[in-house]
N, C-alpha and C positions, 0 to 999 in steps of 0.2 A: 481804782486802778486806771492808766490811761488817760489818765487826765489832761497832763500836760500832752501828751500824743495827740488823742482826739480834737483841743482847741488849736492845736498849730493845723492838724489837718481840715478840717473846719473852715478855716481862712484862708489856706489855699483853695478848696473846691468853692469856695464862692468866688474865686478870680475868675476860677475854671468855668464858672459857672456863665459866664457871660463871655464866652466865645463863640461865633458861630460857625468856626468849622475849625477840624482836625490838622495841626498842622507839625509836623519836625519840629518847627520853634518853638510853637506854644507848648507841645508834651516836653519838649528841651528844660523848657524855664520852670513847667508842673514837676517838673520829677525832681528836677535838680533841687526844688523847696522842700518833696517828698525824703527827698533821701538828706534833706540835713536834719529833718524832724524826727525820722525817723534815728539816726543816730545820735542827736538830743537823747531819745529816749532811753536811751541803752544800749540801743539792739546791736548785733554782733554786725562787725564790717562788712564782713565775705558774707553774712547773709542778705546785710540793704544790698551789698553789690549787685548781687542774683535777680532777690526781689527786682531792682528798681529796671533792670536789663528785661527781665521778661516780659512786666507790663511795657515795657516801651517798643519791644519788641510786636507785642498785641496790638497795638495802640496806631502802630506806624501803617499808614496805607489800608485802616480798618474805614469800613464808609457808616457814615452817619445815617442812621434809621430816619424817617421823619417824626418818630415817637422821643426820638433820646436827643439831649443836646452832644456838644461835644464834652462837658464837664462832665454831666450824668455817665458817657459811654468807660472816661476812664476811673471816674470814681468806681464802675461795676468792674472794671479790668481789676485796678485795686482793692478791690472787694475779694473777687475771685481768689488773687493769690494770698491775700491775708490768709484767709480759709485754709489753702494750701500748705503755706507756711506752717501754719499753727496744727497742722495735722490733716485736715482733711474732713476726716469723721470723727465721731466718738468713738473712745476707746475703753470697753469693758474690761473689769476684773474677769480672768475664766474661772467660774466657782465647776469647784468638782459635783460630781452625783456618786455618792456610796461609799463615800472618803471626807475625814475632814481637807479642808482646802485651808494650803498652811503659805500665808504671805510674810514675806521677810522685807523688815525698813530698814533701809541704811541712809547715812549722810552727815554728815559734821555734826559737831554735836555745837547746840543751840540752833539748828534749824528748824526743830518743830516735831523730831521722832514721836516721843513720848508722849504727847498730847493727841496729835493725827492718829496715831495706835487708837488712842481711846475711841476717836474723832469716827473714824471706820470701824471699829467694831461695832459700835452706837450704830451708824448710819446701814450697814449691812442687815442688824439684828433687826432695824426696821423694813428697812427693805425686803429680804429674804427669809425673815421669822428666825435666822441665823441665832445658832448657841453658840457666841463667841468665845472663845479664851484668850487671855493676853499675856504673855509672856515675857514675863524684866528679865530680860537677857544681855542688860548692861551694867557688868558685875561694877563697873570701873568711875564712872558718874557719881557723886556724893550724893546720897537722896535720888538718885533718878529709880530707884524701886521703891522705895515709901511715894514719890509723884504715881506713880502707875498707881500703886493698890490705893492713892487717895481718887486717883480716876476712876478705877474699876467702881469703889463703896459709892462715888457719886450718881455710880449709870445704872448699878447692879448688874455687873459684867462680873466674872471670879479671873482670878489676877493668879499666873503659877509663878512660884516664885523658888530658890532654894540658895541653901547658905556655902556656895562654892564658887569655886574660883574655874574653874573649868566651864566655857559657855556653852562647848558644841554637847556635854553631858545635860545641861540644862536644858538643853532646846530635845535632845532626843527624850528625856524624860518627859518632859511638857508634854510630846505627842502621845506618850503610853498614859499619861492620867488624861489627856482629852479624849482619848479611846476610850477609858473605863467610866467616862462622864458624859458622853454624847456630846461634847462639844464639836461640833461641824465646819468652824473656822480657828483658823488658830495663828493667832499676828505675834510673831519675834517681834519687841523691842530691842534692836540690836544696839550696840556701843558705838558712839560716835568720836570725834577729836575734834581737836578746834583748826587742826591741817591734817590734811593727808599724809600717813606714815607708814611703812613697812607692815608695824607688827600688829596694826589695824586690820588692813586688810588681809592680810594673813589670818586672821581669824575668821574674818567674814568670810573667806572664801572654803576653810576646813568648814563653818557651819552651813555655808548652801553644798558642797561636795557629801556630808554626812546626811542632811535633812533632805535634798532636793527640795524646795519650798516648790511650789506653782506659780509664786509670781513673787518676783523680788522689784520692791517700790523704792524708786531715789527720793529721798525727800530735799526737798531743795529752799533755801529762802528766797523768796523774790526779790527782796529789798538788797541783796548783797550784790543784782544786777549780776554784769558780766562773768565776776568769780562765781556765782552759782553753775554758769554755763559754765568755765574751764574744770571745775570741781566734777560735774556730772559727766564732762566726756572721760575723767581719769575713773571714778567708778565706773562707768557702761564699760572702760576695756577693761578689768578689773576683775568683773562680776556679772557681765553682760546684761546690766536687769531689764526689768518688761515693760516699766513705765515710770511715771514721775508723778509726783506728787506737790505741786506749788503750794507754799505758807506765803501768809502775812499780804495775801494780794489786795487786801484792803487799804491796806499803806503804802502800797506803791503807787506811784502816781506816775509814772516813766514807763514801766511794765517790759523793759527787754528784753529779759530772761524768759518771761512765756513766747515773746517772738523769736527766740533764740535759739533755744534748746531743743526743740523738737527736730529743726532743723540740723545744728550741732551732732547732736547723739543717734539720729534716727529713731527717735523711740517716745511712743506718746506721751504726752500730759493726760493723766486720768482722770485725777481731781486738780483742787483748787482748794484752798481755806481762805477763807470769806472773814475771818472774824476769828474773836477770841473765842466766844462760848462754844459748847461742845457737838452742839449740833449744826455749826456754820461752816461748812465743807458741802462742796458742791462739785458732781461729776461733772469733767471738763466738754465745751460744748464748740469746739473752734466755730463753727457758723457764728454759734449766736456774739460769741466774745469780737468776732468782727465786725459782726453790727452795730456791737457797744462802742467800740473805738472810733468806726465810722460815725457816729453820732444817731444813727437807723433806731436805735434802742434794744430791746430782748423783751419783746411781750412774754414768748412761752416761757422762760424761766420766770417771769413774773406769776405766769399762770401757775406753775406746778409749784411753786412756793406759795400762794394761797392753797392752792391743794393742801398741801404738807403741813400749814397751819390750822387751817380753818375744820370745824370740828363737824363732820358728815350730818349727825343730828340736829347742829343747832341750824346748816345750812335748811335742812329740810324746814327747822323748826318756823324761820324766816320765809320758807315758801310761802308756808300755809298762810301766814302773817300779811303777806303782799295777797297772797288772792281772796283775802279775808278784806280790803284794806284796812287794815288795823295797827298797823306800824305805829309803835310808842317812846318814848323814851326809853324804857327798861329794855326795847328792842337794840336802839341805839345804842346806848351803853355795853350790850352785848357783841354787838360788832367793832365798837371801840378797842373791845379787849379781843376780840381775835383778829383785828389787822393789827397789833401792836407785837403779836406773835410773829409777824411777818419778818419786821425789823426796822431800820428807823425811814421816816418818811422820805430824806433825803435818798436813800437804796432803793426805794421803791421807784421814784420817779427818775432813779437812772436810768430803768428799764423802759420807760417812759418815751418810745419816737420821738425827734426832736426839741425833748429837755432835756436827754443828762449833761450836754456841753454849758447849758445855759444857766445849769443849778449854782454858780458862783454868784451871780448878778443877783438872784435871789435872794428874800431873808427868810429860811426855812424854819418854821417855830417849830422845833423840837417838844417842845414840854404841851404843844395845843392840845392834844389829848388831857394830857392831865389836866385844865385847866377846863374843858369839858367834863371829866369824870369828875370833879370838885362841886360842877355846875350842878348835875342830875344826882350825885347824892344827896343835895340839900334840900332836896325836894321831897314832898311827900310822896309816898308809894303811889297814893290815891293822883299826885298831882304827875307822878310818871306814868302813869297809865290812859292819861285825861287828860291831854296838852291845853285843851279848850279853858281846864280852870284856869291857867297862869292871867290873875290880871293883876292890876297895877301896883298892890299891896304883898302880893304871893311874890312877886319876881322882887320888892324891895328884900323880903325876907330873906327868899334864896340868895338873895346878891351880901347880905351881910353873913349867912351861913357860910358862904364859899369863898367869902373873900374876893371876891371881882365886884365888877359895877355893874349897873343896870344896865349901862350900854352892850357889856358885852351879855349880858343876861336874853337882851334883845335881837343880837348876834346869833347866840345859837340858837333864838327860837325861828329864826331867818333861816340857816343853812336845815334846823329840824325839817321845814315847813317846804325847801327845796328838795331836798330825800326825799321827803311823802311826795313830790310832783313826780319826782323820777322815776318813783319804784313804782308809782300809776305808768308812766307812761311804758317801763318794762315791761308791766302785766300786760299792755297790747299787743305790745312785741311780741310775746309768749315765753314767758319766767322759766317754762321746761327747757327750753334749749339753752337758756343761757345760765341757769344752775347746774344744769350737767355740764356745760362748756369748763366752769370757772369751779366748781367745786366740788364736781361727781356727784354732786347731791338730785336723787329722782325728786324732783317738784312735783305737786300733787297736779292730780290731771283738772283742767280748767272744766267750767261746765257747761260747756257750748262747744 
């Protein structure tokens, strides 16, 4: 997402970047580039209007630090109000205490209800130990209650479902069997349309006046740009809801409607969906989504996504391993498969300071993992555990077991043999702070 944003802005602040003082002209010409990129991207008129008036307004008559150029002082002006724009802070679900907490999705139908439903129960259930229940309370979608219960059998979520034609009956029963089942959350899949009509929201509105939900979530698709935004301010007068919910930001490469909407409606972005699979939703973080488009990167979502993959045991189990030096291939291999949990390497090194603009010029091998775990299968257990045996006949074998060459045989016994430097020079550093940093994992105490 923001792709094409971040590289047009990118290329302005390196004009900017070589000014040496603040002037009316030059913020003239900076912004005037700023506000056609920005509406390139999508973003709403009256919102670049705002936007680009107030950084200019910042910017006019501000004096140059001797630490900051004058491109650095407006890139942080434009920093500032991204942030702003985008919300500010983060913005939590309110989960109730002594009541299930009953969330209601609405939004055209093909934007993403049905799935996101799944998406949030999954990601609460992990979060909050939460006993979800899911609700198909879209009598009217062909198959959109057989898509839920094939969601619910894949997460082991229980899915309430009933053979009627009446929805606000369906949603008030849901809450009486979530009551006699301890289910403590409880998400309406509500009925969508491919446009906004009457007898739609007519119903959405008898079922939030019947249920009173706690928080009623717009789902929106990113990729439809602007109509997402005039779509969401007709629901928010509608139905007043609490927040938003962005699909498909993976595919958008323009991203206006996250710049948009918050502003538009007054009403936060929550999450985000990241991806297809079911656990790629992500609570929305405007700081960081501003550094992403600034080109700054998002270390800490990088951090808390190895959190969220990497598996607490095996982190410990690789302390011990580094303070032992003992790192092996079978160690390797291991970490192989829990950064591949993360997502694809390209995603990873968006978050990456000063890569993600850059990652097109690149040629990112997708498949290098595989191409290493082909490597260290073909090897003996004895010769994964004893890098020292691989000589000149073992690596001929492995290279005809896996299908690569010797060269690249000798490739990864290069990057192995660069790891083992690293993870020595970690243990200097001290591997306790920086396994707890990156993976909550207590590293064993060193013995000095």
């Amino acid at each position: 997402m923001f792709e094409d944003l971040s590289g047009k802005l990118e290329s302005i602040f390196k004009t900017l970047k070589g000014q040496h003082r603040i002037s009316e002209e030059n913020i003239k010409v900076s912004l005037r580039e700023v506000r056609v990129a920005l509406l390139e991207a999508d973003v709403n008129y009256i919102v670049v209007k705002d936007f680009i008036n107030r950084v200019r307004d910042r910017a006019i008559g501000e004096k140059v630090f001797e630490k900051l150029t004058p491109g650095q002082l407006i890139i942080k002006f434009i920093h500032e109000e991204l942030v702003r724009v985008l919300g500010g802070g983060t913005a939590e679900v309110a989960m109730q205490k002594g009541a299930p907490t009953v969330i209601m999705m609405c939004g055209l139908q093909g934007s993403g209800k049905t799935t996101h439903t799944a998406k949030l129960a999954s990601y609460f259930r992990k979060k909050n130990k939460s006993r979800p229940l899911m609700v198909a309370a879209d009598i009217y979608r062909p198959a959109a209650i057989d898509q839920l219960k094939t969601l619910g059998k894949q997460l082991n979520i229980p899915v309430y479902s009933e053979d009627s034609k009446d929805v606000t009956t369906i949603c008030v029963n849901a809450l009486e069997f979530a009551k006699e089942n301890r289910n403590d959350l409880i998400i309406l899949d509500t009925a969508g349309r491919l446009h906004i009509d009457e007898e739609m929201m007519n119903e959405l509105i008898r079922v939030k006046e019947k249920i009173q939900p706690h928080e009623i979530l717009f789902v929106a698709d990113s990729m439809i740009g602007q109509d997402a935004v005039t779509t969401a301010a007709e629901f928010n007068e509608k139905l007043n809801f609490d927040g938003v919910i962005l699909t498909k930001m993976d595919g958008d490469s323009r991203g206006g409607a996250a710049l948009s909407i918050r502003e538009v409606t007054g009403k936060p972005i929550k999450f985000v969906g990241t991806g297809e699979k079911l656990d790629e939703i992500e609570v929305f973080h405007p700081d960081r989504l501003a550094q992403r488009i600034l080109g700054m990167g998002d270390i800490l979502s990088l951090v808390e996504k190895a959190q969220d993959s990497m598996d607490q045991s095996e982190a410990e189990r690789l302390a011990r391993k580094i303070e032992k030096e003992d790192f092996t291939y079978e160690d390797f291999l291991a970490q192989i498969r829990q950064i591949k949990k993360m997502g694809s390497i390209k995603s990873m090194l968006k978050m990456m300071p000063g890569i993600g603009n850059k990652l097109d010029a690149m040629d990112i091998d997708e498949k290098a993992f595989v191409k290493i775990e082909a490597i260290i299968h073909s090897m003996t257990r004895k010769e994964r555990n004893k890098p020292q045996l691989l000589n000149g006949s073992r690596k001929l074998r492995i290279a005809k077991g896996s299908g690569r060459s010797v060269q690249e045989i000798n490739q990864l016994i290069k990057q192995f043999e660069q790891m083992n430097m690293m993870m020595r020079q970690i243990r200097k550093i001290g591997f306790n702070k920086l396994a707890r940093g990156m993976f909550g994992a207590k590293a064993p105490a060193r013995p000095y």
